[in-house]
Structure formats: structure tokens, C-alpha cells
MIFILUM-890192 format. One record per residue: x, y, z of N, C-alpha, C in turn. Coordinates in steps of 0.2 Angstrom, whole numbers, padded with zeros to 4 digits, always signed. Layout:
<pts>
XYZXYZXYZ
...
</pts>
This chain:
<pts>
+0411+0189+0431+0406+0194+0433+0406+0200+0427
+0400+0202+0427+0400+0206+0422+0401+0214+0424
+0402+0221+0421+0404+0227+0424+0398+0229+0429
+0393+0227+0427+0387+0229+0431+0387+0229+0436
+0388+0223+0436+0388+0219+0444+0394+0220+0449
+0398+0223+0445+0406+0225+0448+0406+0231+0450
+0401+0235+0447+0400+0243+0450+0396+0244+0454
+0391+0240+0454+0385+0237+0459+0388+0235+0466
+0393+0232+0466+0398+0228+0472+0403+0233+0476
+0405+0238+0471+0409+0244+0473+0404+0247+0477
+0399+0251+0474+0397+0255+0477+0394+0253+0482
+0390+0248+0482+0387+0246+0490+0395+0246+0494
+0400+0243+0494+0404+0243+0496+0406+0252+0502
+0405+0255+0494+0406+0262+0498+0401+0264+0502
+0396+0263+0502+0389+0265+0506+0391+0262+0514
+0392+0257+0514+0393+0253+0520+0399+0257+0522
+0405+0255+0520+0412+0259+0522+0409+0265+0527
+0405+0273+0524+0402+0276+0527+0397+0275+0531
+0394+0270+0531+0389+0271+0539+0391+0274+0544
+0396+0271+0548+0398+0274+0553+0397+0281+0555
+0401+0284+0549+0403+0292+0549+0394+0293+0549
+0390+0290+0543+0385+0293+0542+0381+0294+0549
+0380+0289+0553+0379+0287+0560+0381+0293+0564
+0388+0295+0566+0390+0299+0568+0388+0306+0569
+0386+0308+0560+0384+0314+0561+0374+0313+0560
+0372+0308+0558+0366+0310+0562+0365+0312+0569
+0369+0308+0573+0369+0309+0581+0370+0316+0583
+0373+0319+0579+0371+0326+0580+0371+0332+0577
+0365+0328+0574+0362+0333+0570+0356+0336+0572
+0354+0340+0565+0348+0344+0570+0340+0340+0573
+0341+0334+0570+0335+0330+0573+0336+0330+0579
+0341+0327+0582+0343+0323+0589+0345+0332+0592
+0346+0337+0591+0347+0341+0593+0338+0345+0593
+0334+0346+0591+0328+0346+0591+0324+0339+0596
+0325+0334+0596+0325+0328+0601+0325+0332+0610
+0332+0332+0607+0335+0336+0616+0332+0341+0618
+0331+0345+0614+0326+0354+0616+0318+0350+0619
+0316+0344+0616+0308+0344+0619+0309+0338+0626
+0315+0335+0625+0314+0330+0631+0318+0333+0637
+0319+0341+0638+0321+0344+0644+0318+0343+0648
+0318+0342+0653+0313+0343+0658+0310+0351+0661
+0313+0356+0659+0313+0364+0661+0314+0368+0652
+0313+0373+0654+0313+0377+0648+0320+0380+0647
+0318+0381+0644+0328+0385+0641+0330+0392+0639
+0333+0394+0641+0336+0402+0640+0338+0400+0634
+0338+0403+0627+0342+0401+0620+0347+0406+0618
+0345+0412+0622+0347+0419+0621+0356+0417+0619
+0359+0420+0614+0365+0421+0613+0367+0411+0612
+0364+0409+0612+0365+0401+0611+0364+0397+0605
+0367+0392+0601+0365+0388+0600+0361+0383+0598
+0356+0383+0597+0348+0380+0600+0350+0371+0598
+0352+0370+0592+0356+0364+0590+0361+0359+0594
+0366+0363+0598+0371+0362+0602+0369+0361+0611
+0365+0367+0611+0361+0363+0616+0356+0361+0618
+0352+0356+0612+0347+0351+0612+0352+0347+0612
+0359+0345+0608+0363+0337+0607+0364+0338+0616
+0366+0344+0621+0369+0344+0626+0362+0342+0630
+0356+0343+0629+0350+0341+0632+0350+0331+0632
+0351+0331+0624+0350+0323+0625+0355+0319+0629
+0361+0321+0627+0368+0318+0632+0365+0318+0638
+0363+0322+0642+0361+0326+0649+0355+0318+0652
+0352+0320+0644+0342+0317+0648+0339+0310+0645
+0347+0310+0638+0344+0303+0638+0351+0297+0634
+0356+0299+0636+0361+0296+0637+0363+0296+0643
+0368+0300+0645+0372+0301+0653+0368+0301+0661
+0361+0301+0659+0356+0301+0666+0360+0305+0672
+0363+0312+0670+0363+0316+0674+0360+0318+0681
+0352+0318+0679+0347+0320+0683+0347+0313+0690
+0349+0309+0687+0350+0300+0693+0354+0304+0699
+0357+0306+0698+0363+0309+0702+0362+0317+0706
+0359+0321+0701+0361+0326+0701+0352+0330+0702
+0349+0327+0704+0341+0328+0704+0339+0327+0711
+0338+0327+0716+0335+0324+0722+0327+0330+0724
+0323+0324+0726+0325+0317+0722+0321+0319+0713
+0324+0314+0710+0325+0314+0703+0316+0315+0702
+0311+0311+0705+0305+0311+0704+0300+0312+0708
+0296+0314+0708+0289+0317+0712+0285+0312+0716
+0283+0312+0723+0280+0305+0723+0273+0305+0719
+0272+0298+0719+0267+0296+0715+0269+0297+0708
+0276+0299+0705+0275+0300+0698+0285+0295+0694
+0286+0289+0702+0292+0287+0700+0291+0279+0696
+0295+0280+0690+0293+0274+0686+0297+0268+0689
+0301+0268+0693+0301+0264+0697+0298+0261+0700
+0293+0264+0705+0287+0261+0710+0285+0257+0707
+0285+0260+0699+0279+0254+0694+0280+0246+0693
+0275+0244+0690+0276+0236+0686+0272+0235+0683
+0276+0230+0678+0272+0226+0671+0263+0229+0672
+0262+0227+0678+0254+0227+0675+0251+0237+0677
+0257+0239+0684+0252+0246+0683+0259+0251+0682
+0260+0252+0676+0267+0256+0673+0262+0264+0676
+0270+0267+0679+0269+0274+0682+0272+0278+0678
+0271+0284+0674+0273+0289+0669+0277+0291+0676
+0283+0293+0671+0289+0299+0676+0286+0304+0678
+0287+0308+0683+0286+0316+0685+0291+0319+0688
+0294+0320+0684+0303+0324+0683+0300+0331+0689
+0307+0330+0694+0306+0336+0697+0309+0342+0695
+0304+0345+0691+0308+0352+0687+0309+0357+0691
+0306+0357+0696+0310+0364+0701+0314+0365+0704
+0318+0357+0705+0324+0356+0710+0330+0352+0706
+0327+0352+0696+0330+0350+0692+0340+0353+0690
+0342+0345+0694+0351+0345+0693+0352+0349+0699
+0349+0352+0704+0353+0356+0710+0356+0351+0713
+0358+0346+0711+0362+0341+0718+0355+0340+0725
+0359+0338+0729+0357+0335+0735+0356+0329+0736
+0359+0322+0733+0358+0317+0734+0364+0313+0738
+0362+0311+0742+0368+0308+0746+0371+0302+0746
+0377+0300+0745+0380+0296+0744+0385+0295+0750
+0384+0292+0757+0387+0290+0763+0386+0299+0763
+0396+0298+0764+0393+0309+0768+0397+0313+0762
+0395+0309+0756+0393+0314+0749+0390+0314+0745
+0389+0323+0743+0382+0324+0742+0383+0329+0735
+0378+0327+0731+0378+0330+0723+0378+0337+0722
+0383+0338+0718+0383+0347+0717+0376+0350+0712
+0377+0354+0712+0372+0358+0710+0375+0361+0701
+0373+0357+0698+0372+0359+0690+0371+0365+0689
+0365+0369+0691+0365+0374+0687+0368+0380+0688
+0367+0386+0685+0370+0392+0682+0370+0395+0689
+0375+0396+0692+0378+0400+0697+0372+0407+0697
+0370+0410+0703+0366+0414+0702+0371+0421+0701
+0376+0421+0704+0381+0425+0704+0387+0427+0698
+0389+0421+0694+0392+0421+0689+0388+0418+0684
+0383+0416+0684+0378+0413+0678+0383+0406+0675
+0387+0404+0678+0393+0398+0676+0389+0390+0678
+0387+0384+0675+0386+0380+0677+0390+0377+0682
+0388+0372+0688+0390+0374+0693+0396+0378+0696
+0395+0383+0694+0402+0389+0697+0407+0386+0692
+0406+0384+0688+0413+0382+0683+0414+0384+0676
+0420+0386+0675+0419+0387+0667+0420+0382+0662
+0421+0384+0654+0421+0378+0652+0428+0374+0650
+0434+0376+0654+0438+0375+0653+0438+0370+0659
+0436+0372+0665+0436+0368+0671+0430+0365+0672
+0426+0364+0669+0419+0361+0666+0421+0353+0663
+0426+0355+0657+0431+0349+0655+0434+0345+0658
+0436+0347+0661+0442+0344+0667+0440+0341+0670
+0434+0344+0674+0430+0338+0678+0428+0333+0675
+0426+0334+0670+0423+0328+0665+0429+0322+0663
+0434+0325+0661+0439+0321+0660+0443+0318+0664
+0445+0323+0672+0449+0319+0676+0446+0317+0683
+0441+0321+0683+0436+0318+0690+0438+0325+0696
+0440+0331+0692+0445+0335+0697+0440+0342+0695
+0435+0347+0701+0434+0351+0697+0436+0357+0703
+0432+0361+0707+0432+0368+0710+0438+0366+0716
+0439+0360+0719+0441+0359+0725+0447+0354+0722
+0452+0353+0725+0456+0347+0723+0454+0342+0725
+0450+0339+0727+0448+0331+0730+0446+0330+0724
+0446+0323+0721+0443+0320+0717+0437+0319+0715
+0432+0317+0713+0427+0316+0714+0423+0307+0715
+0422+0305+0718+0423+0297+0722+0416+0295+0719
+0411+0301+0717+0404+0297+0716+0404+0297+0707
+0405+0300+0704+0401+0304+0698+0408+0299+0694
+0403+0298+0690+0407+0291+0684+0411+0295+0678
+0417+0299+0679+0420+0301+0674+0427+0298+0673
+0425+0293+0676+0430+0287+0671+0429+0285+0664
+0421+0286+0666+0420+0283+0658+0417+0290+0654
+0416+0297+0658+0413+0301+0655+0421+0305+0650
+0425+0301+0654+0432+0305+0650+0433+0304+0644
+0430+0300+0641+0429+0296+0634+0425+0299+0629
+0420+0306+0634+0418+0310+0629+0421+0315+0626
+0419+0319+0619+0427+0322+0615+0422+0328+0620
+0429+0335+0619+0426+0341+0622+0418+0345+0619
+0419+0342+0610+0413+0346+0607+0406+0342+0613
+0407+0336+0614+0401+0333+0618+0399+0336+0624
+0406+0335+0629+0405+0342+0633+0404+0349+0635
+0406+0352+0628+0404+0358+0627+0396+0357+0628
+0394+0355+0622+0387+0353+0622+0382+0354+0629
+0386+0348+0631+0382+0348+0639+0384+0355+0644
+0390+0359+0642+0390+0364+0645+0384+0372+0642
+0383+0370+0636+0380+0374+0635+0374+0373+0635
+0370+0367+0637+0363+0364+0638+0362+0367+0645
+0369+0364+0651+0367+0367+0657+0367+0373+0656
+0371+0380+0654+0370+0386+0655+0364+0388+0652
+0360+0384+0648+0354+0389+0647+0348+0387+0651
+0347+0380+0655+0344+0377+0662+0342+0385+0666
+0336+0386+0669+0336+0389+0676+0339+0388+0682
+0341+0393+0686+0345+0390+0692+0340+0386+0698
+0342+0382+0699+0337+0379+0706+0342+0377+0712
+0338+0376+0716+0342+0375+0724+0337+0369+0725
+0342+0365+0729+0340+0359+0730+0338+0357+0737
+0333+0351+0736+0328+0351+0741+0335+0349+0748
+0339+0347+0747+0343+0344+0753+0351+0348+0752
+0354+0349+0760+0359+0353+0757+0367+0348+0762
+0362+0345+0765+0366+0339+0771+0364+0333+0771
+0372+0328+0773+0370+0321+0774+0370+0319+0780
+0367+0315+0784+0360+0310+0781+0356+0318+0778
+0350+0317+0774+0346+0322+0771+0341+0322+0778
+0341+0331+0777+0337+0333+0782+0332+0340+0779
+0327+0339+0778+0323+0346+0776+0317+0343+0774
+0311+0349+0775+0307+0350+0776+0302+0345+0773
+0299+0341+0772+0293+0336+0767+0288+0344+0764
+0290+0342+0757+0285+0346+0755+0284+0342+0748
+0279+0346+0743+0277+0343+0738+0282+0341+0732
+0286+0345+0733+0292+0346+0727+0296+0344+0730
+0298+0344+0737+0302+0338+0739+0300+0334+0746
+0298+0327+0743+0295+0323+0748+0300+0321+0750
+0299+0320+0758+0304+0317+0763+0298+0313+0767
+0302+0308+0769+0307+0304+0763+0306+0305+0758
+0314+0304+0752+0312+0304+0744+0312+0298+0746
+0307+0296+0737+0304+0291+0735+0311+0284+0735
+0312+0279+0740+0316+0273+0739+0319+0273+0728
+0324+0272+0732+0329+0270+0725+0332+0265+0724
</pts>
């Protein structure tokens, strides 16, 4: 083989070796953090914030982790659930942005806490972000009981910069209260929160 082709060989070599890393840090760069600022479903306080960190904490939130699944009740507005839909009459989402991450969804006789900023301590639910972690990692957050619904078996696998992220995406969220505050769900059928929510 001639040198040409040997340095040609090397260097693609090196090119590939680096994907990964390359990969990595586009993931959270300012595109995919510019991504997460438009795909929020609510506006964002940025004051004193990040706007980069939490756009990547918006994406993790709205298009990775599906927080709102959980943590949204219900997650969609009737007539606007993409579920309803099918192949031939596809339904556009209609995210319920005023009851957006306040909990309320019930799982037998437990029910979703409330994501947002404390109205009291301005703290994503009531938590800081050292106890914010914790939850994330060990399933353990305001109360000793475990947490039996929220999947942070596998969320424990996220590093803390990601968590951080999504702590600092939920702190600049507006606070909302949730249409349901007991299980079985009991309150009022209104536009923003149909009762029934829409089957899941």
C-alpha cells in the first residue's frame, strides 16, 4: 500500500473512533437546546437562567423521558388526543398547557405529583436540586416511601448534568394545579379538564 492510502486509512480511522463523543456533544448542544425551548408546551421564565440547559432539560422532559405521560392529567385536551387517532384520520396533539406536569393522574390509590415550581419556594416540586437528584436516582424524594410508579430505575442512569437540565427546565415552567387532586379522580368536567379524561 502506498503512504496515501495509509494516511487516508488512519485518518478515517480517527474520524469514526470520534463519532460517539461527536454524537454526544451535539446531543447537547445549542441546536437540540434551541429544539427544547420551541417544543415546550408553556413559555418559560429564562430570567437568571440558562436558556441552552434548559431547552436540553425541555427536550429530555418532552421528547425523551415523556414526563407529561405521567405527570400531565389528563396529558391532552379532548378532541385533540393523538391516540383517539388512526392511519386514515391522524389527530394533531393538544397538550394541556394549563394543567401542564401538575400531577393528578392515578395509578390504583397513587397519584402524580406536581412538577412545578412551588408557589411558596419557587422549588420544582417542593424540591431542591440536590433532593431533586435523589429522587431521580433512588426512587426516594420529600417523603420516605419509595416511589412504586415513576420509572427511575431506569432514570437513575441519567448523569446529574441531565438532571440538572431538567431541573432547571422545570424551574422556569409556570406553576399549575392539577385538574384532579384524589383517587378514583373526582372534579369538575370542564374544558381544560375533561371528565372523564380522555381513555388511555
Amino acid at each position: 500500500m502506498n503512504r496515501e492510502i495509509l494516511l487516508l486509512i488512519a485518518a478515517l480511522c480517527s474520524i469514526v473512533r470520534w463519532v460517539p463523543y461527536c454524537a454526544a456533544e451535539e446531543a447537547a448542544s445549542e441546536s437540540t437546546g434551541e429544539r427544547g425551548a420551541k417544543i415546550s408546551p408553556v413559555p418559560l421564565n429564562l430570567q437568571g437562567k440558562d436558556r441552552n440547559v434548559a431547552g436540553w432539560g425541555s427536550y429530555l422532559v418532552n421528547a425523551i423521558a415523556d414526563c407529561g405521560g405521567c405527570h400531565t392529567f389528563p396529558q391532552f385536551l379532548a378532541g385533540g388526543d393523538p391516540f383517539q387517532g388512526t392511519s386514515r384520520t391522524p389527530i394533531s396533539p393538544m397538550r394541556n398547557a394549563r394543567h401542564y406536569l401538575a400531577g393528578g393522574r392515578c395509578f390504583g390509590h397513587i397519584i402524580s405529583s406536581n412538577l412545578t415550581p412551588n408557589l411558596d419556594t419557587g422549588l420544582p416540586s417542593n424540591m431542591t436540586l440536590a433532593q431533586f437528584i435523589t429522587a431521580m436516582h433512588s426512587g426516594k424524594g420529600n417523603s420516605p416511601a419509595l416511589f412504586r410508579i415513576m420509572p427511575w430505575p431506569t432514570y437513575h442512569n441519567m448523569t446529574d448534568r441531565d438532571i440538572g437540565a431538567i431541573y432547571q427546565y422545570l424551574s422556569a415552567i409556570p406553576h399549575a394545579e392539577p385538574c384532579n387532586s384524589t383517587c378514583p379522580p373526582s372534579y369538575a368536567n370542564t374544558q381544560d379538564c375533561p371528565h372523564p379524561a380522555p381513555p388511555r
